[in-house]
N, C-alpha and C positions, 0 to 999 in steps of 0.2 A: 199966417202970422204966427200961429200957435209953435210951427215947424221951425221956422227962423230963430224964434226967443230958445228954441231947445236947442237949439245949436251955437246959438251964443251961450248960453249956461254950459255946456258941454266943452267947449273951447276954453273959458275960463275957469273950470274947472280942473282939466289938464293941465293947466299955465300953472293954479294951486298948487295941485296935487302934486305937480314936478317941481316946484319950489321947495315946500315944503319937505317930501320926500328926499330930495338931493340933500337938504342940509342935515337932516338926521341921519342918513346912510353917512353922510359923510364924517360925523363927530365916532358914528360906531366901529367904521373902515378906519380911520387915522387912531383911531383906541386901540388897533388889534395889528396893526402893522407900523414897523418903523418906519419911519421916514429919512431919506437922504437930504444929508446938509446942501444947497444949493447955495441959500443965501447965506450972507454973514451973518454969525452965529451973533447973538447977544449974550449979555454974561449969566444971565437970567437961567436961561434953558442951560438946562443938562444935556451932556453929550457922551456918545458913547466914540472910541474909535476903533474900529475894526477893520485893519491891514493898515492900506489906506484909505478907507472910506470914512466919514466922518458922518456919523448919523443921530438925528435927533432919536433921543426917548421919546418909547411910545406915552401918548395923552396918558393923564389919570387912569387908573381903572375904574374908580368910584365912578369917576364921567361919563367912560363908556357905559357902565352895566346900567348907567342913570339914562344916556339915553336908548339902551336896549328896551330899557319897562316904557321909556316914551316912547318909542316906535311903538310897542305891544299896544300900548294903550292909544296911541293915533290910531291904529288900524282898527281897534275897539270900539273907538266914537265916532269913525267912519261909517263903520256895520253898524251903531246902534241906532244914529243919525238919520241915516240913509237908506241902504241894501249892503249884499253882498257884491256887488257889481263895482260901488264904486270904491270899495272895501277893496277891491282883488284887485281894482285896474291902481289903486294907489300899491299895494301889495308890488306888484309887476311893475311898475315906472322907480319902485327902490332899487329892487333887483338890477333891473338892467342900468343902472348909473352903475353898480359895482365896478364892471372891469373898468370904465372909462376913471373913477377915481384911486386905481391900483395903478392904471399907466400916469395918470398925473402925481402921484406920489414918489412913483418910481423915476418918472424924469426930471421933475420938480416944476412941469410947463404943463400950464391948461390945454386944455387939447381944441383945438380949432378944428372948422370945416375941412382946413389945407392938413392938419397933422394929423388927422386921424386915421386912423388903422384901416385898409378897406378889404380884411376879411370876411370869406362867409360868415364865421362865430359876430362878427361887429355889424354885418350887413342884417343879419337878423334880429339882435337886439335893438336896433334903430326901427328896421320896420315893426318890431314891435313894442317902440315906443309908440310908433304913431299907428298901431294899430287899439292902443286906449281910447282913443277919441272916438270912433263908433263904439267903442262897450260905456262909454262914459255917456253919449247921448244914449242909447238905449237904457242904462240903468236909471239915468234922471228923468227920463220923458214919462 
C-alpha cells in the first residue's frame, strides 16, 4: 500500500510541477523573445513592423526579471520544502518546455501530439520529461 500512495504522490507531483513550471518558463520565454502577430492585433498592444512581419513587443521587462526572482525562488522553496531531487526534477521539466514554447511563439499554434517536431533533440526532451517521474518518486519516498 505504502508503494502505491508513493506513486500516486509522485504522479501528481509531476502533473504540479509541469503546471507550474510551464507557466513561469513561459511569462520568462515570452519576456525575452518577440512574438509574431498571428492574431488581430488590438489597439492596446504595441506593435512593431519589420519588412513585412508584424510582431508584438516583447512583455514588460519588469515582468520578466519578476518572474526570473520567482522561478529562483520556486526552485528555492522546492529544495527547502523538500530535497534536491524534487528541486532538480522541477529545474528539468522548465528547461525542457523551452524549445516547445519557442516553436509556439514562432508559429503562433500550440503544439499537439500531430505537430510536434519528431527529432532526436525533441525525442529526448520528451523522454526526459517522463523520465522525472521515477526521480520524483524516488526523491518523495
Amino acid at each position: 500500500m505504502d508503494l502505491v500512495l508513493s506513486i500516486i504522490k509522485a504522479v501528481v507531483a509531476w502533473f504540479v510541477l509541469m503546471f507550474v513550471g510551464t507557466n513561469i518558463i513561459g511569462f520568462i520565454v515570452r519576456g525575452l523573445v518577440d512574438m509574431p502577430a498571428i492574431k488581430k492585433l488590438e489597439d492596446d498592444i504595441p506593435t512593431v513592423v519589420r519588412g513585412e512581419a508584424t510582431v508584438y513587443k516583447r512583455f514588460n521587462r519588469t515582468l520578466t526579471v519578476l518572474f526570473v526572482v520567482i522561478a529562483v525562488a520556486y526552485i528555492c522553496v522546492l529544495y527547502w520544502l523538500w530535497n534536491i531531487g524534487v528541486a532538480a526534477a522541477a529545474l528539468i521539466l522548465m528547461v525542457t518546455r523551452i524549445p516547445d514554447l519557442l516553436r509556439e511563439i514562432r508559429t503562433g499554434q500550440k503544439t499537439t501530439f500531430l505537430s510536434m517536431p519528431r527529432g532526436p533533440f525533441d525525442l529526448f526532451l520528451t523522454i526526459l520529461d517522463w523520465a522525472m517521474l521515477p526521480l520524483l518518486w524516488f526523491a518523495l519516498r
